[in-house]
N, C-alpha and C positions, 0 to 999 in steps of 0.2 A: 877450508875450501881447496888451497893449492893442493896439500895432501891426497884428498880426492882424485883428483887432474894425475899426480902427479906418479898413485899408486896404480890408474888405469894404463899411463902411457909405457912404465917401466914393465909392469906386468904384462902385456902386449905386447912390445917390441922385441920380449926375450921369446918370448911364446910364438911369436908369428913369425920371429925370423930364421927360429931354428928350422934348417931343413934336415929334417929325415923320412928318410922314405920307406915302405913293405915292398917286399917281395923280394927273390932271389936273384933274377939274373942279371947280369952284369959284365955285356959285351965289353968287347975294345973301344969300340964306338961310342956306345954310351959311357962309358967309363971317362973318356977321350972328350965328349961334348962339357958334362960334371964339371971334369976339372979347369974347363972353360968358363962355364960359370963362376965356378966356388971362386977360383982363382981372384974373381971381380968383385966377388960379394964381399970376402972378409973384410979389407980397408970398411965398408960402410958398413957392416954391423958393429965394428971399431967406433965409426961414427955416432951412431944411433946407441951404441950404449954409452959413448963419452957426452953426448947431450944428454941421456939421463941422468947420469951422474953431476948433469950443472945443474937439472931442474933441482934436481933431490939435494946438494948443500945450498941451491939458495930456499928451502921451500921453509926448512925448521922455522928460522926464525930472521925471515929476508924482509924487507920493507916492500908495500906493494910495488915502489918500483922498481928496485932489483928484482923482485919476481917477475913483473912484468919485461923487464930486459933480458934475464934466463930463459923465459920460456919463448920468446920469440925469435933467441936465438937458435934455442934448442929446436923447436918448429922447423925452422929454416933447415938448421941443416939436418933434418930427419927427413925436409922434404926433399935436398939435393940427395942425399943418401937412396931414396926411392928411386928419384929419377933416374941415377945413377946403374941401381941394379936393374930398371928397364932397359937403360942402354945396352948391359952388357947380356942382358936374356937374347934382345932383339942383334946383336953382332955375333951370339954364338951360332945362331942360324937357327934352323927348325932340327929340334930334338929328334933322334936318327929312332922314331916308337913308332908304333900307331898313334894316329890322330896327331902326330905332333905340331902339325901345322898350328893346330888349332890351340894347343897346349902353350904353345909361344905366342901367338898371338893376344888369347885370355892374358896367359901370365903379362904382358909385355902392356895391351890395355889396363888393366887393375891394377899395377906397380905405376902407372900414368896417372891415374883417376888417385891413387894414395897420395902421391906426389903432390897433384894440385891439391886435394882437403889439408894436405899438414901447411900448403902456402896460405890457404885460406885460414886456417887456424891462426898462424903466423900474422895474418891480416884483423882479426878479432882480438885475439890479446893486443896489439900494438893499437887497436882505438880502445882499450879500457880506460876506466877513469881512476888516474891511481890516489887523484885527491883525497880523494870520498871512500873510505875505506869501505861501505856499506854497498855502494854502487861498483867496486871492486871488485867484491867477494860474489856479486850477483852475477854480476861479468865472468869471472871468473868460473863458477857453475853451469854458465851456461856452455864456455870453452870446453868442460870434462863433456858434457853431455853429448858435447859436436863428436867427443874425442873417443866417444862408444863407436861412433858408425862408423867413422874414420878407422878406428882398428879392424873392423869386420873387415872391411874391403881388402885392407891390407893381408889378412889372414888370409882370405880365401884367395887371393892369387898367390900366396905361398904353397896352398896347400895342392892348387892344380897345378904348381909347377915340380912339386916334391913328388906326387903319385907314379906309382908303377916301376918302371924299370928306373927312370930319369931319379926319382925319392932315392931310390937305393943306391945309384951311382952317387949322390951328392953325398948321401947319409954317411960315404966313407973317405968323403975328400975333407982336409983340416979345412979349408977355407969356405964349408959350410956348418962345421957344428958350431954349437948355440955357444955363445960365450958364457965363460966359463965364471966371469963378474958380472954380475947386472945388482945396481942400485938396491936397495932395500926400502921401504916402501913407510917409515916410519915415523 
């Protein structure tokens, strides 16, 4: 069961967080706003892959409650890590594009709405029952299932905040590409 849980969150977090962008051009400005962002981002993709990496060595062959103490840890801080990159979408200001207002804003809403499903996930693993290994592992399925919709959300504010001119600026700052370790899934 954790394997499930544990191959969606990894496969996800590498995937949704890498920002890269289409398209060519690439003002001062925009270039300027990127490295304002990325700048903030890297430490929490640090994050968010260093919590995969606790789910994935406790997941092999962890006792339900070390697994249930990993992933709530891991939870948590995937959900500060969210918050985190809303704070610094929402302090770089509105993206110097068209429609940017509304591109920070989305981005800035949906990096919020991520944020709280990983506390709430956070909140569902820590009422499991680790006595009952059966009522566990049920629990435990039902967390991966939460943990499909929870990545969607998280993906598609990545993906409105990587599009267009703003994608391609970040696509070339180090402190947005996708990390270079992510967990294995095994």
């Amino acid at each position: 069961m954790n394997k499930k849980l544990m191959a969606a969150l990894c496969g996800s977090a590498a995937l949704g967080l890498a920002l890269s962008g289409c398209g060519d051009d690439g003002s001062d400005e925009v270039d300027s706003y990127a490295r304002k962002v990325c700048d903030q981002v890297q430490p929490q993709l640090k994050k968010i892959t260093d919590a995969n990496q606790s789910i994935t060595s406790t997941a092999a062959d962890g006792k339900p409650a070390d697994i249930k103490k990993a992933d709530s840890a891991a939870f948590q801080q995937i959900s500060d890590a969210y918050a985190a990159m809303s704070d610094s979408v929402e302090k770089a200001g509105t993206p110097p594009v068209d429609n940017g207002e509304k591109i920070q804003t989305d981005a800035v809403k949906e990096l919020d709405a991520t944020s709280k499903a990983y506390a709430d996930l956070k909140k569902a693993v820590d009422k499991l029952d680790t006595k009952d290994q059966g009522k566990f592992a049920d629990g435990l399925k039902g967390v991966a299932d939460e943990l499909d919709a929870v990545n969607k959300v998280g993906d598609d504010a990545i993906k409105k905040l990587q599009s267009g001119e703003i994608g391609t600026a970040m696509s070339k700052q180090a402190g947005c590409k996708r990390p270079t370790t992510s967990p294995s899934a095994t």
